[in-house]
PASEBA-1860 file (N, C-alpha, C; in nm, 3 decimals):
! residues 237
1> XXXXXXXX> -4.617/-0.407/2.052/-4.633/-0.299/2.149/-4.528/-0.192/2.122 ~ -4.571/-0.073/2.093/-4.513/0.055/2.101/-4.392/0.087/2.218 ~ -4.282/0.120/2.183/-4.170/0.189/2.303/-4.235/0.346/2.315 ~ -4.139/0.392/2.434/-4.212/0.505/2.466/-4.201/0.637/2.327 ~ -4.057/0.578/2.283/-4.016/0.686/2.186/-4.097/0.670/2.044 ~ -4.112/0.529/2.019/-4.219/0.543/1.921/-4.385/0.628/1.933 ~ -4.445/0.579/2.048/-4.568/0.667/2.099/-4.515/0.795/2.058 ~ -4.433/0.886/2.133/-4.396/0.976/2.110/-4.387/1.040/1.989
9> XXXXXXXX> -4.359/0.986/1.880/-4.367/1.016/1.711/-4.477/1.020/1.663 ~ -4.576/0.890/1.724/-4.726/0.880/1.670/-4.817/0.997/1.756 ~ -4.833/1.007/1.859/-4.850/1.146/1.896/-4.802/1.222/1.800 ~ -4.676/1.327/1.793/-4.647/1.415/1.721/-4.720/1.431/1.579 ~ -4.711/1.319/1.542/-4.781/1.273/1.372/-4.864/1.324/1.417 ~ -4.938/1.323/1.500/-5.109/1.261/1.498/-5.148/1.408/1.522 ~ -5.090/1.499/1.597/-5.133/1.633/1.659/-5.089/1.738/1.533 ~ -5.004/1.724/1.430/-4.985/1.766/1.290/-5.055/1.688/1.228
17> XXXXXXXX> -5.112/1.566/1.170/-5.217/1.569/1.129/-5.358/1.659/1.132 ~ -5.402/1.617/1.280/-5.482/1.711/1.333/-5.528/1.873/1.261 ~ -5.377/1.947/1.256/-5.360/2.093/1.251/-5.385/2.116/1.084 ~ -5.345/1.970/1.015/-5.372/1.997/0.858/-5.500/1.968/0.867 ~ -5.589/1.904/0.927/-5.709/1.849/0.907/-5.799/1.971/0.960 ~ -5.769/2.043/1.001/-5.850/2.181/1.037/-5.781/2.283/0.972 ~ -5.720/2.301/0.875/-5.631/2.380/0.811/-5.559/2.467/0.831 ~ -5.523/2.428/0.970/-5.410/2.527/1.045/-5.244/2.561/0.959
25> XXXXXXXX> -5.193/2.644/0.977/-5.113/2.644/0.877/-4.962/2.547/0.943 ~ -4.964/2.431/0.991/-4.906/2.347/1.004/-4.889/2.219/0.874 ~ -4.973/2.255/0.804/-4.962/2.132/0.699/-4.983/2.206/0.551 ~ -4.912/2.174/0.509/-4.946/2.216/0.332/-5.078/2.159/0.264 ~ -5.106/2.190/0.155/-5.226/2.122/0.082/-5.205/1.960/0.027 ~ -5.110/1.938/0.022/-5.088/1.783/0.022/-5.076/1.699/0.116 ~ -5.129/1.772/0.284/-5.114/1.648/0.391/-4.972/1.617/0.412 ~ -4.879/1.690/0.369/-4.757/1.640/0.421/-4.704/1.664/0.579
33> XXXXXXXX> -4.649/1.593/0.636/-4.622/1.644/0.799/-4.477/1.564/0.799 ~ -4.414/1.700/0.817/-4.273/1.651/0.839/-4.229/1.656/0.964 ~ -4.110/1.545/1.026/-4.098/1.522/1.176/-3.946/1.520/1.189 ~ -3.876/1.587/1.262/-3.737/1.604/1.290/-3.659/1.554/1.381 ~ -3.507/1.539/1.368/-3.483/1.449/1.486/-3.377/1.550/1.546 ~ -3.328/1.509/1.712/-3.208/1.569/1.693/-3.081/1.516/1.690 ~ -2.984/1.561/1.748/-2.835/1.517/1.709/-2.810/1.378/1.735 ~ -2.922/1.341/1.843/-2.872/1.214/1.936/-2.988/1.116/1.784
41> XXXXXXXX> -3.078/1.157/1.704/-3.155/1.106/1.625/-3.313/1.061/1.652 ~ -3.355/1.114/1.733/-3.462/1.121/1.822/-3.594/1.195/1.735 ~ -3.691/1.166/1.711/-3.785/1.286/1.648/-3.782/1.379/1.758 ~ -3.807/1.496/1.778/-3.847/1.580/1.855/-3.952/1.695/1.813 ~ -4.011/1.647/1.705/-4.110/1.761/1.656/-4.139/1.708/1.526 ~ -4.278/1.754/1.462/-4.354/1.715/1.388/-4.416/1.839/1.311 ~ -4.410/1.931/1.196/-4.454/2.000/1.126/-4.450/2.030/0.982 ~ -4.544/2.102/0.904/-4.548/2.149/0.754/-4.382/2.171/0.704
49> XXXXXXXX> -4.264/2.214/0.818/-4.156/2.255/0.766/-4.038/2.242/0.880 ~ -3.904/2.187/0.899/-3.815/2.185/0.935/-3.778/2.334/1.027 ~ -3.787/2.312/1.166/-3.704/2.508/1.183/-3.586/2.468/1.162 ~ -3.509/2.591/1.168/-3.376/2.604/1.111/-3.283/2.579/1.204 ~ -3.304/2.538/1.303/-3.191/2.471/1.402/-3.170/2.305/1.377 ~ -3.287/2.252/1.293/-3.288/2.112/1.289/-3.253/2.050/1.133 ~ -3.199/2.182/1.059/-3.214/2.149/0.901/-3.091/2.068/0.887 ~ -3.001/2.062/0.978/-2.884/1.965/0.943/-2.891/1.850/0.956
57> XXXXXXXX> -3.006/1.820/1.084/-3.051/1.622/1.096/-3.110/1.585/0.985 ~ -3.146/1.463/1.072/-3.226/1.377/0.936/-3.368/1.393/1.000 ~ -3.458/1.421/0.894/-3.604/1.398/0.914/-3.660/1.306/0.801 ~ -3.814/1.291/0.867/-3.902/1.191/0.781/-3.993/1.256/0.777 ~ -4.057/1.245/0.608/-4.173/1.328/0.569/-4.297/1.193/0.592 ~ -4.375/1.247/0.691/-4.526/1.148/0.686/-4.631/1.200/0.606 ~ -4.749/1.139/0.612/-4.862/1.150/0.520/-4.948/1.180/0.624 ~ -5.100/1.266/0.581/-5.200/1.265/0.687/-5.208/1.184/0.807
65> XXXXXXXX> -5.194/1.027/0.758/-5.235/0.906/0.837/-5.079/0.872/0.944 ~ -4.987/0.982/0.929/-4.889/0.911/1.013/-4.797/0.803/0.949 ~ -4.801/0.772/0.829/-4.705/0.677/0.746/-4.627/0.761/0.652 ~ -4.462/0.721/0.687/-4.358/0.709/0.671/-4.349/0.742/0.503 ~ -4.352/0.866/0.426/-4.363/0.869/0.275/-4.173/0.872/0.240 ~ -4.089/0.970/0.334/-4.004/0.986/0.251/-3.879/1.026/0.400 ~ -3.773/0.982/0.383/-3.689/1.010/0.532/-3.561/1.128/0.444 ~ -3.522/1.195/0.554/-3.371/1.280/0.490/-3.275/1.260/0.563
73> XXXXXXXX> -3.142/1.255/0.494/-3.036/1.212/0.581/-3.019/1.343/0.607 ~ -2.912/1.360/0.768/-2.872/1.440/0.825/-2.737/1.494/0.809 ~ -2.678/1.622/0.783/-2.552/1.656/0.730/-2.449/1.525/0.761 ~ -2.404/1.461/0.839/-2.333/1.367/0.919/-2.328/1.252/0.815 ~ -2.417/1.211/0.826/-2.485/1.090/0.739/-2.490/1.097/0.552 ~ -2.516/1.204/0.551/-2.486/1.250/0.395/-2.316/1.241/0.405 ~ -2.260/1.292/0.476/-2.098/1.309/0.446/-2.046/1.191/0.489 ~ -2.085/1.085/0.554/-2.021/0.955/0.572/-2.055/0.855/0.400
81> XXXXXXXX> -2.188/0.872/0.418/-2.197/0.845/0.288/-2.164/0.864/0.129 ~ -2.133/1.016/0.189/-2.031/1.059/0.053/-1.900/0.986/0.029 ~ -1.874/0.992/0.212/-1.742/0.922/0.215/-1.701/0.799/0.109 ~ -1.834/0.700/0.184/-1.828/0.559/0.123/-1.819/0.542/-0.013 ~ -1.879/0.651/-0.084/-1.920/0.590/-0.237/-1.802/0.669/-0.275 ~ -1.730/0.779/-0.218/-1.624/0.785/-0.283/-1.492/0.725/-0.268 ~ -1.493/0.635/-0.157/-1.368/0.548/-0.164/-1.398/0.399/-0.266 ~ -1.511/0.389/-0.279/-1.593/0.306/-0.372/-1.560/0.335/-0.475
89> XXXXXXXX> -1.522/0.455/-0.514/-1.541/0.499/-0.693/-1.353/0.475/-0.665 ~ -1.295/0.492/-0.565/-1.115/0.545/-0.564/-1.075/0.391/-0.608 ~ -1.160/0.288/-0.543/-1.097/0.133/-0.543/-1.169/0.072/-0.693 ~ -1.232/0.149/-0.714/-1.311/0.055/-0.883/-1.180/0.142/-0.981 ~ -1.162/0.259/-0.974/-1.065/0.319/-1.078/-0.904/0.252/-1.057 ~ -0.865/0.246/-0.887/-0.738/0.144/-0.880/-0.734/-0.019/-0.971 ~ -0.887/-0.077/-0.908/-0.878/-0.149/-1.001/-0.866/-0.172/-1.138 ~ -0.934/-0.102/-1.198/-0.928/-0.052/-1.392/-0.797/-0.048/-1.395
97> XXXXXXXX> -0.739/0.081/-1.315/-0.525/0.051/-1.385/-0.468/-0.077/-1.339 ~ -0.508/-0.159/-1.252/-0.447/-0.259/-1.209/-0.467/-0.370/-1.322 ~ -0.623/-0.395/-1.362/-0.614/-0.470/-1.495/-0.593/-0.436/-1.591 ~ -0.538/-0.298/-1.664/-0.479/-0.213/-1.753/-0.351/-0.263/-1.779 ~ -0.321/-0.233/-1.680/-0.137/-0.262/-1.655/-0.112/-0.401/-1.653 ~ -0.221/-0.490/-1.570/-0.201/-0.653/-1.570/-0.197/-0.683/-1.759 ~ -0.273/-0.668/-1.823/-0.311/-0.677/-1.945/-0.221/-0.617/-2.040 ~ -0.154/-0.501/-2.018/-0.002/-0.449/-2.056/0.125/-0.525/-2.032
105> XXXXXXXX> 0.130/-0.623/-1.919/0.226/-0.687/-1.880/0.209/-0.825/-2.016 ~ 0.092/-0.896/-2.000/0.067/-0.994/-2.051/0.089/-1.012/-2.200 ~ 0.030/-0.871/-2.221/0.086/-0.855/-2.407/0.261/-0.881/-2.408 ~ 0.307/-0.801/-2.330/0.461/-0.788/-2.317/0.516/-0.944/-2.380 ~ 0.458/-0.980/-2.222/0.556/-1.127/-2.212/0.471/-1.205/-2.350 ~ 0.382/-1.226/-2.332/0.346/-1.345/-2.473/0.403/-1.233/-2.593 ~ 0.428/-1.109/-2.615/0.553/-1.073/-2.773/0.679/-1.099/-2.734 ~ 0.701/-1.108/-2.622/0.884/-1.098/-2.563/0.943/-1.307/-2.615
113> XXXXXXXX> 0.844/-1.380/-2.529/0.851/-1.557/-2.504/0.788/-1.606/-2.605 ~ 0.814/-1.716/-2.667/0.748/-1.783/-2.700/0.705/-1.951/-2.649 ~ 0.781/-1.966/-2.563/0.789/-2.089/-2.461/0.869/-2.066/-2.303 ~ 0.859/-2.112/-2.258/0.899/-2.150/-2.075/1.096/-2.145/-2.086 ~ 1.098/-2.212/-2.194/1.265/-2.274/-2.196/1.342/-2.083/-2.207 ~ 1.217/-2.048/-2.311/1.334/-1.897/-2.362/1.287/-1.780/-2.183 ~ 1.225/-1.825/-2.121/1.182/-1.731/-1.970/1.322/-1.761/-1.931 ~ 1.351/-1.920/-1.883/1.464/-1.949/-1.802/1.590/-1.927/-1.902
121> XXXXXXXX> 1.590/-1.912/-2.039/1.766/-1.880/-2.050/1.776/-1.720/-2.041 ~ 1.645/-1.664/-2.028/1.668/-1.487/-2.002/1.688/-1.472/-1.830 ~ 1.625/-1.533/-1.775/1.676/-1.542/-1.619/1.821/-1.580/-1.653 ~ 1.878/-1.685/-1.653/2.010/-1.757/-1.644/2.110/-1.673/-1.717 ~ 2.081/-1.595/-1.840/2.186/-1.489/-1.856/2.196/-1.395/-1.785 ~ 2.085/-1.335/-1.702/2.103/-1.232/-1.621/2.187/-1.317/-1.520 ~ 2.181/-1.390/-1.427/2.196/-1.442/-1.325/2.386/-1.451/-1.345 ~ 2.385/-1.505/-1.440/2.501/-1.488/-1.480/2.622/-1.424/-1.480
129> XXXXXXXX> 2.528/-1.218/-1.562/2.584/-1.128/-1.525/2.626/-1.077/-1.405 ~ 2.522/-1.149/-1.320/2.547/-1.068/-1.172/2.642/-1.136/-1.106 ~ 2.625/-1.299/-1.120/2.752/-1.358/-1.023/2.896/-1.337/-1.091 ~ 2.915/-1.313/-1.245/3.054/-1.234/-1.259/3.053/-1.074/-1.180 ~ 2.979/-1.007/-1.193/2.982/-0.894/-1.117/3.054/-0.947/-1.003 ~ 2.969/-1.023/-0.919/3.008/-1.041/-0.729/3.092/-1.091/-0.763 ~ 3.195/-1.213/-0.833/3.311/-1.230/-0.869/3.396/-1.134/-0.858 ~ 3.404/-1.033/-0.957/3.480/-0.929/-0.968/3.462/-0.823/-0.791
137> XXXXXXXX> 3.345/-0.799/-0.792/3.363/-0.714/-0.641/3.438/-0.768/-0.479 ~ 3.430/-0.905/-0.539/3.479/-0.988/-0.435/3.619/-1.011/-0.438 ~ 3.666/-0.983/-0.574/3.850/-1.001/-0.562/3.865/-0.833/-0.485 ~ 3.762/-0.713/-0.517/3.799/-0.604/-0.521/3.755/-0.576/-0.326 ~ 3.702/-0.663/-0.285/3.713/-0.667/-0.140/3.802/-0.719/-0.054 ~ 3.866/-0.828/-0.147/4.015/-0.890/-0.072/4.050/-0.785/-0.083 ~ 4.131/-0.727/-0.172/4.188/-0.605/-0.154/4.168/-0.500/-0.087 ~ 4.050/-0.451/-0.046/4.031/-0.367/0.025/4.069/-0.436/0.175
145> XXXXXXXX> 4.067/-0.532/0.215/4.031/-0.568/0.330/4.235/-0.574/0.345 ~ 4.305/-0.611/0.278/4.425/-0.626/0.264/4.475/-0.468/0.323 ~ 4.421/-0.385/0.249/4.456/-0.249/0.247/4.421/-0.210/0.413 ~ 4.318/-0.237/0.393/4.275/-0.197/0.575/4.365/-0.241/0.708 ~ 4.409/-0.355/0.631/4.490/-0.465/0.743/4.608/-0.421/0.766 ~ 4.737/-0.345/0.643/4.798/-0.299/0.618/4.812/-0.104/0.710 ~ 4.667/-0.088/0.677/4.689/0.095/0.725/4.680/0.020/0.878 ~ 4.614/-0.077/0.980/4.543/-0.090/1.056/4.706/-0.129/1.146
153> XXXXXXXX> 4.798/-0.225/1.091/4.902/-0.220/1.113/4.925/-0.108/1.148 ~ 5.036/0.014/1.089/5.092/0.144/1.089/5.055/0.197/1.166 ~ 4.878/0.161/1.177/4.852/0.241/1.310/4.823/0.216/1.483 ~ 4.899/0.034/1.464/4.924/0.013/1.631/5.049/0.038/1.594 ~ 5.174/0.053/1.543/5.238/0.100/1.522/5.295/0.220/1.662 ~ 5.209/0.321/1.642/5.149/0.486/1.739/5.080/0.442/1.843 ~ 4.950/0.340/1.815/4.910/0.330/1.936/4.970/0.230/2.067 ~ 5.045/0.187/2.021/5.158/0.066/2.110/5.275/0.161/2.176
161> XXXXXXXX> 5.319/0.263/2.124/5.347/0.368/2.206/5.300/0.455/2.234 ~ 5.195/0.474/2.257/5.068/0.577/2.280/5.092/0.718/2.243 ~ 5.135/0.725/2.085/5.204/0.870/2.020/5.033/0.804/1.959 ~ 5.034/0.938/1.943/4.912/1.000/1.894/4.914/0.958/1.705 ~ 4.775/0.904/1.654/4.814/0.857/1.522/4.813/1.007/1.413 ~ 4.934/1.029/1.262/4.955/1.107/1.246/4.811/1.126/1.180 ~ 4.780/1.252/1.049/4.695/1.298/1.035/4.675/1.179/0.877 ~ 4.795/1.152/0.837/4.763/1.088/0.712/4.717/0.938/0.767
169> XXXXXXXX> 4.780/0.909/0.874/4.739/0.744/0.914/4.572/0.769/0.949 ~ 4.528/0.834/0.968/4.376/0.887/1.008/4.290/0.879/0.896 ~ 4.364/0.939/0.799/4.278/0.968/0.678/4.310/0.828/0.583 ~ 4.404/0.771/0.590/4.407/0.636/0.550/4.311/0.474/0.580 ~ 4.304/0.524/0.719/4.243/0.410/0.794/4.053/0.472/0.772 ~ 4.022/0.587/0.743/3.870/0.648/0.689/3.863/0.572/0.559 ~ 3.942/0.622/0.496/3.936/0.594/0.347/3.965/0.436/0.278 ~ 4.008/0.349/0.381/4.027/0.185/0.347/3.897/0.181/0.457
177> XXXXXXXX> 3.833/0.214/0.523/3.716/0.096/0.614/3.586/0.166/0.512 ~ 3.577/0.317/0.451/3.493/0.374/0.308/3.522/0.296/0.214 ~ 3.595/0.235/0.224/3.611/0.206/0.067/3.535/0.009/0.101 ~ 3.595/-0.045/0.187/3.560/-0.196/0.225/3.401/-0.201/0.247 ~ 3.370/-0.107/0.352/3.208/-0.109/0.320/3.185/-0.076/0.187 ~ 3.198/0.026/0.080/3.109/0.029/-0.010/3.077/-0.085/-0.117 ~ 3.218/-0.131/-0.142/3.232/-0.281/-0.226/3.136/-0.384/-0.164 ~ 3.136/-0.395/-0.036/3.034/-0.535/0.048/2.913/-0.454/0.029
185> XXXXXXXX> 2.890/-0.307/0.035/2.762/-0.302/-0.010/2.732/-0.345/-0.169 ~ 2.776/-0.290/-0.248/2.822/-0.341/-0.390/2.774/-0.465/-0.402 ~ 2.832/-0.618/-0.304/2.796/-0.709/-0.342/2.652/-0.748/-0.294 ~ 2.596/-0.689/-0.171/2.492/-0.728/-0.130/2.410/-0.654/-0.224 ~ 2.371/-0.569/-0.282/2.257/-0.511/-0.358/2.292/-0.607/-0.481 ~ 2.394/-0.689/-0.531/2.369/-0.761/-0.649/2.309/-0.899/-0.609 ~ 2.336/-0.960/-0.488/2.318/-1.067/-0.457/2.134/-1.045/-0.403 ~ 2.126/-0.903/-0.385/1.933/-0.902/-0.372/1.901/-0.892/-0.529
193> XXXXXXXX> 1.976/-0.804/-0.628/1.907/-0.830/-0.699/1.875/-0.962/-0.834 ~ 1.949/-1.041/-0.763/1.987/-1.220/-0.789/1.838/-1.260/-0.735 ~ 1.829/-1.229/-0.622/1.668/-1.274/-0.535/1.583/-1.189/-0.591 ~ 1.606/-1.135/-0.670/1.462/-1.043/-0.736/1.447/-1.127/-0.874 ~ 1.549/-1.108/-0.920/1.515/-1.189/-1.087/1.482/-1.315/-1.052 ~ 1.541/-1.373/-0.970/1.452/-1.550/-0.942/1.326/-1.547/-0.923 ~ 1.235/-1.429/-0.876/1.135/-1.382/-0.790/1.106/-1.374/-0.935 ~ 1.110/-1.274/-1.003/1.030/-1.219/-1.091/1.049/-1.299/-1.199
201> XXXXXXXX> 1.156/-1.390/-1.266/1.130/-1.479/-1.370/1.014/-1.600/-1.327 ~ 1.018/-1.622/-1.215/0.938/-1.740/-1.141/0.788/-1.714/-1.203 ~ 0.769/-1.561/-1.169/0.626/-1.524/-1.188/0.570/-1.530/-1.351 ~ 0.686/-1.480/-1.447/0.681/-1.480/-1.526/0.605/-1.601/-1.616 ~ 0.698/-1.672/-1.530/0.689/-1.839/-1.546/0.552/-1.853/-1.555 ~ 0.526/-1.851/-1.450/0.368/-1.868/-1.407/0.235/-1.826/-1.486 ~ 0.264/-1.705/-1.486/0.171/-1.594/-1.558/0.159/-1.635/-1.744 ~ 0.285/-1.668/-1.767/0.290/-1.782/-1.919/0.230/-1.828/-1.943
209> XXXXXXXX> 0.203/-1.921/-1.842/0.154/-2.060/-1.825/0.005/-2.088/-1.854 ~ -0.025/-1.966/-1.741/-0.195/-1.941/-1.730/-0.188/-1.874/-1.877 ~ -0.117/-1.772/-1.909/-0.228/-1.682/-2.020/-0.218/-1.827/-2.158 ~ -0.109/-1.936/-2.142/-0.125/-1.997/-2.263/-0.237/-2.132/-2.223 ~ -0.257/-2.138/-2.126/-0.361/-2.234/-2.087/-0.319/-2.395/-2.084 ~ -0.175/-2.422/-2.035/-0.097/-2.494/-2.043/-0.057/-2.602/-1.890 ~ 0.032/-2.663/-1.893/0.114/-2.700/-1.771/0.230/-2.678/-1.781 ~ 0.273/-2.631/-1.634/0.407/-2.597/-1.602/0.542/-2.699/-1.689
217> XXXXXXXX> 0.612/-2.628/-1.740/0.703/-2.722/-1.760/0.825/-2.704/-1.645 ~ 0.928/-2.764/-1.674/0.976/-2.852/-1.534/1.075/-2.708/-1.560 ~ 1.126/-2.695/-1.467/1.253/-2.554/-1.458/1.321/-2.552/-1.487 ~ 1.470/-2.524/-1.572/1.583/-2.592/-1.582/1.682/-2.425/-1.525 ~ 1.787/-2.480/-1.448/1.845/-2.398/-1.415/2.028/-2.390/-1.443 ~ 2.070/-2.272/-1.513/2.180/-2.319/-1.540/2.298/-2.295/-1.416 ~ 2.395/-2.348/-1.448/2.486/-2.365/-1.325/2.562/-2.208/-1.262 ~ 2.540/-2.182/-1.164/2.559/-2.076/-1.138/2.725/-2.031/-1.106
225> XXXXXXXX> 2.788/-1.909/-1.147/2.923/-1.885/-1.130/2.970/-1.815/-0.977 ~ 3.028/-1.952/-0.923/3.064/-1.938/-0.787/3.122/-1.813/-0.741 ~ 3.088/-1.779/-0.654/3.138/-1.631/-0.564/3.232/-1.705/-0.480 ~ 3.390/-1.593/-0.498/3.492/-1.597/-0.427/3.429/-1.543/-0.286 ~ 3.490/-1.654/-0.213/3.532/-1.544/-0.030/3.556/-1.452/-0.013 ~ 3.493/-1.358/0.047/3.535/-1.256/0.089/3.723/-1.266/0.173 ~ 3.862/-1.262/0.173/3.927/-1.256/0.297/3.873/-1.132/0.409 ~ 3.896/-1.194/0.512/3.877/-1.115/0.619/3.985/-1.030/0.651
233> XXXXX> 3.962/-0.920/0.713/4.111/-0.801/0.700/4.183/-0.832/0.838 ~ 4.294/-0.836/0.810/4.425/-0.889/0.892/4.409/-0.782/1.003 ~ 4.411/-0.837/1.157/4.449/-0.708/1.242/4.523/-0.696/1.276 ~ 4.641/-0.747/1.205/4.768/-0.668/1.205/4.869/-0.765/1.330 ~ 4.790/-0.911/1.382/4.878/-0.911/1.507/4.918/-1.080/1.493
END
């Protein structure tokens, strides 16, 4: 059974049929009867040609008999659809560089390795470098923190008699708490990038493994060079 809005179309068809079948100039010589919709997508009319208030919807071209030959999308619908196939074409080309570059990586490592053992002694020398680094930044933070403890002194010194601190004790106590943060920053960006090379030799590991079509061999890790304590800076009391 027909809804009302369908009747409504078959009517329309049927009364442009009609107008071609007596050769009213509603229908072309091929029986075509085209039917328009509006914004909401509704047919609202049935003729030989689209008026020009409706050329942006979508219509459907029928045949003499009222059957469905050919539909048009509506400006809206064309541009969503443009949309789609062009984020379609954006994610097939991401992909291509992604297996470009995957496949660039892979050459790398199988010319760089020739086994699992030489992945982990190129991790373990890096790893190496970095915990002498934090070694070294870490004697160079006692000291700073010494220094701080020292200006931090001088300057209850002034504030224990509530004389105002001079201009050099000011610029001393800037320039030792500048200087103590930048070293602890110093050590924390080496100690992330300690957690990156474990991260990224790991994968390495992995990615080996698969491109040689193998099993994991077991990890070996060499002994890592202990990080001094930070001392904490004296407050002076």
């Amino acid at each position: 059974m027909f809804n009302k809005h369908k009747r409504s179309v078959l009517v329309l068809a049927a009364a442009a049929a009609s107008l071609i079948a007596l050769g009213t100039p509603a229908g072309d010589a091929h029986g075509k009867i085209v039917c328009w919709k509006d914004a909401a997508g509704k047919v609202v009319g049935c003729g030989d040609k689209v008026p020009a208030e409706y050329l942006s919807n979508a219509t459907k071209e029928l045949d003499k008999h009222g059957n469905v030959r050919k539909t048009g999308e509506s400006t809206q619908q064309f541009a969503e659809r443009r949309e789609r196939e062009q984020a379609q074409q954006r994610a097939q080309e991401e992909e291509k560089k992604r297996l470009l570059a995957q496949k660039r990586q892979d050459e790398a490592l199988l010319n760089t390795f020739t086994n699992v053992t030489e992945i982990d002694l190129k991790r373990d020398r890096e790893l190496r470098t970095l915990d002498n680094f934090i070694t070294q930044q870490n004697a160079a933070l006692k000291v700073s923190n010494e220094r701080l403890g020292e200006v931090r002194k001088r300057a209850e010194v002034f504030t224990k008699s509530n004389r105002p601190l001079p201009p050099v004790v000011k610029e001393d106590l800037v320039s030792a708490e500048r200087d103590k943060a930048r070293v602890a920053s110093e050590i924390a960006d080496n100690q992330k990038k300690k957690a990156d090379i474990t991260v990224k030799y790991a994968e390495y590991r992995t990615r080996f493994v698969e491109l040689k079509g193998g099993a994991p061999a077991a990890t070996t890790t060499a002994p890592a060079t202990p990080a001094t304590p930070a001392k904490p800076a004296s407050s002076g009391k």
